[in-house]
matplotlib code that plots the C-alpha trace (Angstrom):
import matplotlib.pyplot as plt

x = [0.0, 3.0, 4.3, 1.1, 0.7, 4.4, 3.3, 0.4, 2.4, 4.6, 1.5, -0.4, 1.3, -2.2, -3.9, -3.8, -5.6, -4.8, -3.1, -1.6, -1.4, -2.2, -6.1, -6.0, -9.5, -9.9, -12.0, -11.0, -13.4, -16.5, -14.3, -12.0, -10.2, -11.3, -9.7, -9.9, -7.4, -8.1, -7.2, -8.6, -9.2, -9.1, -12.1, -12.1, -9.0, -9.9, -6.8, -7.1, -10.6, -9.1, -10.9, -8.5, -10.7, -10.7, -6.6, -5.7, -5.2, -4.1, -4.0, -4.0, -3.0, -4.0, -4.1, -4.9, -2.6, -0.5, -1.1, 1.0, -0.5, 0.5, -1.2, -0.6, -1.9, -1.9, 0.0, 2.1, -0.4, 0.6, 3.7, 3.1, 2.5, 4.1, 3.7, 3.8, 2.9, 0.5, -3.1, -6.0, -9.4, -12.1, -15.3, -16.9, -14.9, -11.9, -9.2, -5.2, -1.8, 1.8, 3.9, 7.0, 8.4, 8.1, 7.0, 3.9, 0.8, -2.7, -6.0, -9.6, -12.8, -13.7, -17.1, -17.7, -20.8, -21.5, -18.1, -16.6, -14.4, -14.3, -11.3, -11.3, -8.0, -6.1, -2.3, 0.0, -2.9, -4.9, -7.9, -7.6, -11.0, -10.6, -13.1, -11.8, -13.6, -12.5, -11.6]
y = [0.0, 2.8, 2.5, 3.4, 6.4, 7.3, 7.7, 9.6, 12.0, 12.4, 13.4, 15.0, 18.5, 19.2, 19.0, 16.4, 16.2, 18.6, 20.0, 21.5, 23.8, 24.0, 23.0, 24.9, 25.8, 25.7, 28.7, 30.9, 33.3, 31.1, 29.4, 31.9, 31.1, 31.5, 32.3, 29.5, 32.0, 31.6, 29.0, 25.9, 22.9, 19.1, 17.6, 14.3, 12.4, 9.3, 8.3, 5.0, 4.3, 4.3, 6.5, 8.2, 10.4, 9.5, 9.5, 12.6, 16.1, 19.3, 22.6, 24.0, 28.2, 29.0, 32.3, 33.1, 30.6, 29.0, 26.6, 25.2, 21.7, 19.9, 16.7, 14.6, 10.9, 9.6, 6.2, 6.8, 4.9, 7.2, 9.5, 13.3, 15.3, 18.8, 20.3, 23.5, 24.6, 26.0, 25.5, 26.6, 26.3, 26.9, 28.6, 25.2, 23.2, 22.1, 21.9, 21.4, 21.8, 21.6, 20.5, 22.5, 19.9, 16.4, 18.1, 16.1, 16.9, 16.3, 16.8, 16.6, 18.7, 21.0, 22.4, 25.4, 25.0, 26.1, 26.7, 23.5, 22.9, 19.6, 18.7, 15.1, 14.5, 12.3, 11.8, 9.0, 6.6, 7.6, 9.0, 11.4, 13.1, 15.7, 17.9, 21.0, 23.6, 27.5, 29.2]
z = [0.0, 0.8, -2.4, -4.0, -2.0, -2.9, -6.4, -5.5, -3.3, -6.6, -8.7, -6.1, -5.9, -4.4, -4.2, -3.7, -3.7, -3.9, -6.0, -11.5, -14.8, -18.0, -18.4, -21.7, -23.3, -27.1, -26.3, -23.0, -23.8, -23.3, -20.1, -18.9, -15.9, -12.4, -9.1, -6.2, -4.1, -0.6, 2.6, 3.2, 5.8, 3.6, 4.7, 2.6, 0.9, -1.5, -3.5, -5.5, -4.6, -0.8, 1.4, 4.0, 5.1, 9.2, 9.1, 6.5, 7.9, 5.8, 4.5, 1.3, 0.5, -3.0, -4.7, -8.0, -9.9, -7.4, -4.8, -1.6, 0.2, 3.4, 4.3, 6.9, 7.5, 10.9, 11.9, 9.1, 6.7, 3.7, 3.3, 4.8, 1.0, 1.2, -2.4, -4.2, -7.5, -10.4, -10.7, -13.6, -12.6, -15.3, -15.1, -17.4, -13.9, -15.5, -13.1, -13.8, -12.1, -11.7, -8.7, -8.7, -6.6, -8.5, -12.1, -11.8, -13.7, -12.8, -14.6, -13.8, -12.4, -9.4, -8.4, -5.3, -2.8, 0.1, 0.9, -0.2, -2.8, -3.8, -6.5, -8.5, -10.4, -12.5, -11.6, -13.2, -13.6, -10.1, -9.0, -6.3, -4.9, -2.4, -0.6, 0.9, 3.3, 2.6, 5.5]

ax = plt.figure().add_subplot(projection="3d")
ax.plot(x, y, z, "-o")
ax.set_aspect("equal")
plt.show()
């Protein structure tokens, strides 16, 4: 199981869950880019189908196109993920970003309600869903 979360930790700058650049739209006038800037509390980790939910703890700072992410799992059950990097969010819900620590790319969606911010991403071949609460 740890060395599936040491890939994940590779590919999730974020975000996991967080969390990625370059969600590039054919037509950014109809889906121009949208600012999640702001702190947040993670609420829900699911990497792989795995919910770690009751053991993940973290922190994500974003502003308008950068992003920096600690998460922390207790009982050492996954590798802490400290991360940095770039993000685009989309106003259709598209969501990328960049780690500037492993160079790792993830892709996927993102929706705002009622205060949460819940992220579901791609990164080298695994799902990462994330729910985070903005502060």
């Amino acid at each position: 199981m740890r060395s599936r979360f040491v890939g994940a930790v590779r590919a999730c700058g974020v975000l996991a869950a967080v969390w990625v650049v370059g969600c590039n739209s054919n037509d950014s006038a109809s889906n121009p880019d949208v600012s999640l800037a702001g702190t947040y509390t993670l609420t829900s980790f699911v990497e792989g189908g795995q919910d770690l939910s009751q053991a993940a703890t973290g922190t994500a700072a974003l502003t308008a196109t950068a992003y920096k992410v600690n998460i922390a799992f207790a009982n050492n059950i996954a590798p802490t993920i400290v991360d940095s990097g770039t993000y685009t969010a989309t106003s259709n819900g598209t969501f990328s970003e960049t780690s500037l620590v492993t160079g790792a790319q993830s892709t996927g969606t993102y929706t705002i309600a009622s205060g949460l911010w819940t992220v579901n991403v791609t990164s080298q071949g695994v799902a990462i869903a994330q729910i985070w609460q903005k502060q």
